[in-house]
C-alpha positions as CSV (number, residue, x, y, z in Angstrom):
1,X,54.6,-34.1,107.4
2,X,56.5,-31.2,108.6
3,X,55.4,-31.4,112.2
4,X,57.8,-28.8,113.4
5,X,56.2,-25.8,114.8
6,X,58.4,-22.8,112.7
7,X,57.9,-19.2,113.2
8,X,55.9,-17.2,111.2
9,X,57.6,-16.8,107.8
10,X,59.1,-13.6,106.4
11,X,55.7,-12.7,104.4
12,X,53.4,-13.4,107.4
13,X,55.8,-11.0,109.6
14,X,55.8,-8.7,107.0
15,X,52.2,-8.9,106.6
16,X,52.0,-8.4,110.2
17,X,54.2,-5.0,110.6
18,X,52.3,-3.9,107.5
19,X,48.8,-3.9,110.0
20,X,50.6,-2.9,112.6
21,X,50.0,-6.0,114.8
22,X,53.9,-7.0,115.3
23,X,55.9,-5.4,118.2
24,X,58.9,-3.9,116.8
25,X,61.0,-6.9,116.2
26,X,63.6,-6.1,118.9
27,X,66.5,-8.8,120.1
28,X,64.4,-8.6,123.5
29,X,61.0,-10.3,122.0
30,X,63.4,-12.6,120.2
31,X,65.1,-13.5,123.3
32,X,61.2,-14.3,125.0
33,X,60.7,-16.3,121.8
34,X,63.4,-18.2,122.2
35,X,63.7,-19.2,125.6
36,X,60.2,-20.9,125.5
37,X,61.2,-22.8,122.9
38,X,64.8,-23.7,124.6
39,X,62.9,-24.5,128.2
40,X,60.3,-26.8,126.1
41,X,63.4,-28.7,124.6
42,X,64.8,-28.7,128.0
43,X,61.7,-30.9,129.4
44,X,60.3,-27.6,131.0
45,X,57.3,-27.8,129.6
46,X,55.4,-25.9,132.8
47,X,57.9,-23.2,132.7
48,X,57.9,-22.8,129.2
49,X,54.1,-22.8,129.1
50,X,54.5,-20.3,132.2
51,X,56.6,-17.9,130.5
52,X,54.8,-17.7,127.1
53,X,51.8,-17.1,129.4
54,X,53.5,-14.0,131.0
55,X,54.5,-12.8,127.8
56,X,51.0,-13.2,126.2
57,X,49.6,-11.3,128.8
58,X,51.9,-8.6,128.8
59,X,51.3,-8.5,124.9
60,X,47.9,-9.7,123.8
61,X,48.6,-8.7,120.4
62,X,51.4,-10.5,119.3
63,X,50.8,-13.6,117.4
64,X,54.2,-15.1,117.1
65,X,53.9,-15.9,120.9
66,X,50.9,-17.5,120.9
67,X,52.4,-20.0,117.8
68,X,55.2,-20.6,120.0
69,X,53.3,-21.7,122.8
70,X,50.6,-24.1,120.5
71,X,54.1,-25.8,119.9
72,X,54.9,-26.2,123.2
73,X,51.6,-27.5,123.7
74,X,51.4,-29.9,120.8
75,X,55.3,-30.8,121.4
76,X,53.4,-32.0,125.0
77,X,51.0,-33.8,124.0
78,X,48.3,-31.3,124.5
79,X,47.1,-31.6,120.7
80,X,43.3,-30.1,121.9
81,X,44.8,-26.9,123.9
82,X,47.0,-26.1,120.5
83,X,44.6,-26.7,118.3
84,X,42.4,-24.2,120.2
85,X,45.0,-21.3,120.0
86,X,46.0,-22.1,116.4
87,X,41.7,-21.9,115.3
88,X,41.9,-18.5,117.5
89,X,44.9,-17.3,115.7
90,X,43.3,-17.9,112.2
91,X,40.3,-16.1,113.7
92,X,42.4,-13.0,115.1
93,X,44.9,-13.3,111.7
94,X,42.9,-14.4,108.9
95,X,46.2,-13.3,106.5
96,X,48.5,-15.8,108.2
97,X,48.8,-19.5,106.7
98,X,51.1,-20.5,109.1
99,X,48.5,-21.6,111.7
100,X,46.6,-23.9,109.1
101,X,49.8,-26.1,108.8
102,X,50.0,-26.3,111.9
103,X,46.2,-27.3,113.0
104,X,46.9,-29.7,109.7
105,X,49.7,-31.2,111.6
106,X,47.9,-32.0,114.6
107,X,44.5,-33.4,112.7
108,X,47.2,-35.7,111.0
109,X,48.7,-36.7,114.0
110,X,45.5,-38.0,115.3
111,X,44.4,-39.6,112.3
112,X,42.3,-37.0,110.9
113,X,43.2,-37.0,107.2
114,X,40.5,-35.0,105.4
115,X,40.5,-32.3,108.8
116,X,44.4,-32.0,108.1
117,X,43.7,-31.6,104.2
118,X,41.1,-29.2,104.4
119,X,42.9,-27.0,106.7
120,X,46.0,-27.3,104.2
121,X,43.6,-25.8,101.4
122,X,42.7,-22.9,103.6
123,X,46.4,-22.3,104.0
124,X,47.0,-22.5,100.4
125,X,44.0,-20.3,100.1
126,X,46.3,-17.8,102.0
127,X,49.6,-18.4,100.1
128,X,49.4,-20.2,97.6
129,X,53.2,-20.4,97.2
130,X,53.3,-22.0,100.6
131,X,55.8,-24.7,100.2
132,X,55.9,-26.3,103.7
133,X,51.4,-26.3,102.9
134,X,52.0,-27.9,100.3
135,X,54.5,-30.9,101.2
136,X,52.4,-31.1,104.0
137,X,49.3,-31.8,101.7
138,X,51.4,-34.2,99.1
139,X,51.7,-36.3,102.5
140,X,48.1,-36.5,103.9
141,X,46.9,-37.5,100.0
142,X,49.6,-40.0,100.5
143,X,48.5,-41.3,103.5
144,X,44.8,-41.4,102.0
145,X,45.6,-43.2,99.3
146,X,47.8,-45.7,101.7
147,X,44.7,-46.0,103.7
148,X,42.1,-46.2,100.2
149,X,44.2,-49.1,98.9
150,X,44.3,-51.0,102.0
151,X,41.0,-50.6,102.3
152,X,40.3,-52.1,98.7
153,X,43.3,-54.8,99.6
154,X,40.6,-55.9,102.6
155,X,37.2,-56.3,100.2
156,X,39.3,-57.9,97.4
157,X,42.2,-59.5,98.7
158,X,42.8,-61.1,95.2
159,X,43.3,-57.9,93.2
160,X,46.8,-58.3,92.1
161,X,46.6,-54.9,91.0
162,X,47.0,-53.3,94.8
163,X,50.4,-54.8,95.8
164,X,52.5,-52.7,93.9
165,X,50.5,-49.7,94.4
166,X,50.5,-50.4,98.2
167,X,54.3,-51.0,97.8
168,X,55.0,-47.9,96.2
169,X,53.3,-45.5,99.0
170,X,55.2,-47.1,101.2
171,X,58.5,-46.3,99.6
172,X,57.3,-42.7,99.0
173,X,56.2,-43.0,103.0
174,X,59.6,-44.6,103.7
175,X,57.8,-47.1,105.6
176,X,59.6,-50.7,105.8
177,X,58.2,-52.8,103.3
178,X,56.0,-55.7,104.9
179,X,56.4,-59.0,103.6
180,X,54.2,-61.1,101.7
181,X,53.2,-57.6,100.4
């Protein structure tokens, strides 16, 4: 899965400015963008989550912030606080796909195949022409077919059948192969 954290895309920005929601996209807001996301790869997590705070404040209306900073907070391990601010943002920008993927991301991180696919549809809802959405959700059906076939592997641990198939979503999940199958 894409687990990045990107910024909104082009058409969501665009979609943005359209409503009016989007400050004018001046090098300054770039700059704030940026240097959250430089202090979170610096290990600065507090500081980053400090700055994106001042910023959001200063500017309640600005989305892109607030995607920033559920990075910052799922790149910390704080999967529950960004999961909060990306369902807000799909509350407060219904038009934008971008936080689906992301609140897809973090239900597949924990596990949470069917959350992580169902929020993939809603961002395909959105866009359907959503290609990170869409990788996204060819990996989660991976993985639930990985976890369907092991599961049938378990109750009939003579079909010959499951092997190969097992195999084969490992290769397409580029997981090691295991021996003995």
């Amino acid at each position: 899965m894409n687990l990045s954290f990107p910024s909104l895309t082009g058409r969501a920005r665009a979609a943005l400015l359209a409503g009016g929601l989007l400050l004018a996209g001046t090098a300054a807001l770039a700059d704030d963008y940026a240097e959250v996301q430089r202090l979170q790869r610096a290990g600065q997590t507090s500081e980053a989550l400090a700055r994106a705070d001042k910023y959001i404040a200063a500017h309640p209306r600005d989305p892109q912030m607030r995607f920033v900073k559920a990075g910052v907070l799922g790149a910390a391990g704080k999967a529950a606080e960004a999961e909060e601010l990306l369902l807000q943002l799909t509350r407060d920008y219904p038009e934008l796909p971008e936080p689906w993927n992301n609140l897809a991301v973090l239900h597949a991180g924990r596990g949470q195949l069917d959350k992580a696919d169902e929020a993939l549809q809603a961002a395909l809802r959105i866009n359907p022409a959503y290609a990170t959405a869409l990788e996204n959700l060819g990996d989660v059906r991976i993985r639930q077919a990985s976890e369907a076939y092991q599961r049938a592997r378990q109750l009939d641990p003579g079909n010959s059948r499951l092997a190969p198939k097992i195999e084969a979503l490992r290769g397409a999940l580029g997981a090691p192969a295991k021996p003995g199958g």
